[in-house]
N, C-alpha and C positions, 0 to 999 in steps of 0.2 A: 889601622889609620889610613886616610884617603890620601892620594897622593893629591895636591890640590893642582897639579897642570893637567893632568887628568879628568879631575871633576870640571875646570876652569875650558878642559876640548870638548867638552862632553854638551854643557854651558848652549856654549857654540852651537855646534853639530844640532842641538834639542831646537834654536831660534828655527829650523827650515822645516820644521812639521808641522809650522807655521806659516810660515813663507817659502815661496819658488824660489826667490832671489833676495839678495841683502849687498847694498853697498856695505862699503870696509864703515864708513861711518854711521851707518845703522847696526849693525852686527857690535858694535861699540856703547850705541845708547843703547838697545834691546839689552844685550850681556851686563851694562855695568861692572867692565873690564876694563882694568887700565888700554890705553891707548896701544903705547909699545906690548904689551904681553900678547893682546890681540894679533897685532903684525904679527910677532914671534909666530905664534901658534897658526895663524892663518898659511901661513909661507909652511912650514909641516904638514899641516891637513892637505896644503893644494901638492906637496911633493909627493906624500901615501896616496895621494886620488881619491882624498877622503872628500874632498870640495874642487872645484871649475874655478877657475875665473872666466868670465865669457868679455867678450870684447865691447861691451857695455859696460867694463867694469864691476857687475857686481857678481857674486860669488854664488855657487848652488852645488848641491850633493853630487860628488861625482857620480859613475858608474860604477864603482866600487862594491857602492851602495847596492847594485842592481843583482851585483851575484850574489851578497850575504842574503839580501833577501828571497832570490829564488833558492837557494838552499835552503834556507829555514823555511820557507814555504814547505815545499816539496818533503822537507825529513819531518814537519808537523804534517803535513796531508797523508803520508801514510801510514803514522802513526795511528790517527785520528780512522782511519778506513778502515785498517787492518785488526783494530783492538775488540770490535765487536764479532770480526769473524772469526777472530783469535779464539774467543771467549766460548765461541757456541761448535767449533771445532774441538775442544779440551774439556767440554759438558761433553759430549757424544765416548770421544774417546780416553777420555781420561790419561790422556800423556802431555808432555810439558810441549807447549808451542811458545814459538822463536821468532822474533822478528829481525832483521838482520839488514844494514845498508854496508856500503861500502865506504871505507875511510882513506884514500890511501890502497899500500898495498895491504891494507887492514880491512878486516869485518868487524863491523860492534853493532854488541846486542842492542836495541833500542825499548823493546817490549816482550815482557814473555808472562803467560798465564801456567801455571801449575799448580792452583790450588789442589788438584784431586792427585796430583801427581805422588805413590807411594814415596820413593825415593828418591829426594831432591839431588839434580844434577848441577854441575859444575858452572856451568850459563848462569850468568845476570845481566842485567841492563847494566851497561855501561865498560860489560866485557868485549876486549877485542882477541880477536885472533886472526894468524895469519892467510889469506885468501887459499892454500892451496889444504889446511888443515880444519878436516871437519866437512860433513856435508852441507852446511849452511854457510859456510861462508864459499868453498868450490861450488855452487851451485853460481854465485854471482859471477867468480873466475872463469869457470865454462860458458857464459854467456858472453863476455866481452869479443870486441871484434878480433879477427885471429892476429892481426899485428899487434896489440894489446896483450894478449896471450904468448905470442911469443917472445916480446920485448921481457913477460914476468917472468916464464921459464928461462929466459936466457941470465937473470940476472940473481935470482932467486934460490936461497941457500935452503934447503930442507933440512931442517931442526924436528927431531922426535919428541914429543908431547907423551904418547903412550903407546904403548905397545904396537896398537894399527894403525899408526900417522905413516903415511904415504912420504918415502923417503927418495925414490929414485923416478926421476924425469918421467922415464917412459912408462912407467905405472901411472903416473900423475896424469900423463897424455893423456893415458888409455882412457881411465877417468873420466878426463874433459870430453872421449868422444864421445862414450854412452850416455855421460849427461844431453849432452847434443841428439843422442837417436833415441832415447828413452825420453826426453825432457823433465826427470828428475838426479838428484846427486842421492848417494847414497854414503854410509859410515859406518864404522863399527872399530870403535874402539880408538878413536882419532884421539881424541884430546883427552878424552878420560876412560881409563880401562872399564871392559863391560859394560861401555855404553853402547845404542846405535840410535843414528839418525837419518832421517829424508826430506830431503828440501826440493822445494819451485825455485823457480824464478818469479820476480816480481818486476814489469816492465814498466815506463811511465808511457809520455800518449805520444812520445816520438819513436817507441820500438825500443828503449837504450832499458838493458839491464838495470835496475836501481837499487833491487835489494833481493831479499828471501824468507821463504817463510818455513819452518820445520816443524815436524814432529818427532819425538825424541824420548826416548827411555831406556829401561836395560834390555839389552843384547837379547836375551834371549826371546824377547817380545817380537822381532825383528826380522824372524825366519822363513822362509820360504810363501806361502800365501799370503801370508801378511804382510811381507815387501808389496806386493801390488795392491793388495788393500790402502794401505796408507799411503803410497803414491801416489794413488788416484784423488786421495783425501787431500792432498800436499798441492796438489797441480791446479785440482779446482778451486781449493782457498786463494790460494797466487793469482788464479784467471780471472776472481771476484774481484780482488784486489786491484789488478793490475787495469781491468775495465773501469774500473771506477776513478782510476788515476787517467783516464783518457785512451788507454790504449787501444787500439782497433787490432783484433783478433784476426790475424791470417793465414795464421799455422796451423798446419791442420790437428799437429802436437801438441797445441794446448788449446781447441777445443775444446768446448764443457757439454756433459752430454745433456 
């Protein structure tokens, strides 16, 4: 059942996708809301910044407005980028690929392709996990600025997941630095035993870390020439991805050849 102060702000809120601006007694006749309910709700919207009042009296969408919609931008744009090269990287290689934003001190799955994948791994869309477990979501942690970084290690309680979830700091470090001189993360055995995985980085068009992209399957798949194999497969998907989301390329570490 709807809540009807709910549906009755909502009302509201829908009149300015219509219009820039609404006096209180427009916003009244457009809604067909009692008088008082309108004040009520008006006097809330403008206290959340859901709505302005501007000093001509009438009322307009706050900026509020302006971060949900660069968010939801931004997490539909690289969806939307990522899901085709998702798709023709997991044709070639046949292992499950991951797409990964940051939540918080959380990672969650947004997209992942595995049809051909033998054995389906522990990942879904809508899965989160902790930034410093797993290599796709450490791949975005290793990229944050280093007071970012160190504000997470300093506060940040390491919980074992499986058997090779990185538990003590200075491993964790170490981690973040080779993701830094390698420009990929790397796993095995993080979040679910006998698996591994390798993630990029995914940058948007101001340089800021935004998400990750991985390749992932059983451990044993994972070993020695084929860690750079699928690195290089891992860094060039990111660098497609991350140009296309605006970034200008000036590392020489993620160069695509």
């Amino acid at each position: 059942m709807k809540n009807k102060t709910v549906v009755r702000s909502m009302d509201i809120l829908n009149l300015f996708i219509d219009h820039a601006a609404l006096t209180f007694q427009e916003i009244i006749e457009l809604s067909k809301i009692p008088k008082s309910s309108v004040y009520r709700m008006l006097i809330s919207l403008e206290e959340m910044g859901f709505v302005v009042k501007g000093a001509d009296s009438k009322y307009r969408l706050g900026l509020l407005f302006l971060t949900y919609g660069n968010l939801v931008s931004s997490r539909l744009d690289i969806r939307q980028i990522a899901f085709p090269i998702m798709q023709e990287l997991h044709n070639e290689l046949k292992e499950a690929i991951n797409l990964i934003i940051r939540q918080g001190d959380e990672a969650i799955y947004i997209e992942k392709v595995d049809v051909y994948q033998k054995v389906r791994l522990y990942t879904a869309i809508g899965r989160r996990s902790p930034l410093y477990a797993g290599a796709c979501s450490r791949v975005i942690l290793s990229f944050l600025e280093d007071d970012e970084i160190n504000s997470y290690l300093e506060n940040v309680e390491l919980k074992s997941f499986a058997m090779g979830t990185i538990t003590d700091k200075e491993i964790l470090l170490e981690s973040i630095k080779n993701a830094r001189t390698n420009g990929y993360t790397i796993s095995h055995s993080e979040l679910e035993d006998h698996t591994s995985a390798i993630a990029a980085p995914i940058f948007n068009n101001k340089g800021e870390i935004i998400g990750g992209i991985s390749i992932a399957g059983i451990e044993a798949n994972y070993q020695k020439d084929q860690v750079d194999f699928f690195a290089k497969k891992a860094i060039d998907a990111a660098n497609i991805i991350s140009e296309r989301l605006g970034f200008v390329n000036k590392n020489p570490l993620f160069q695509r050849e």
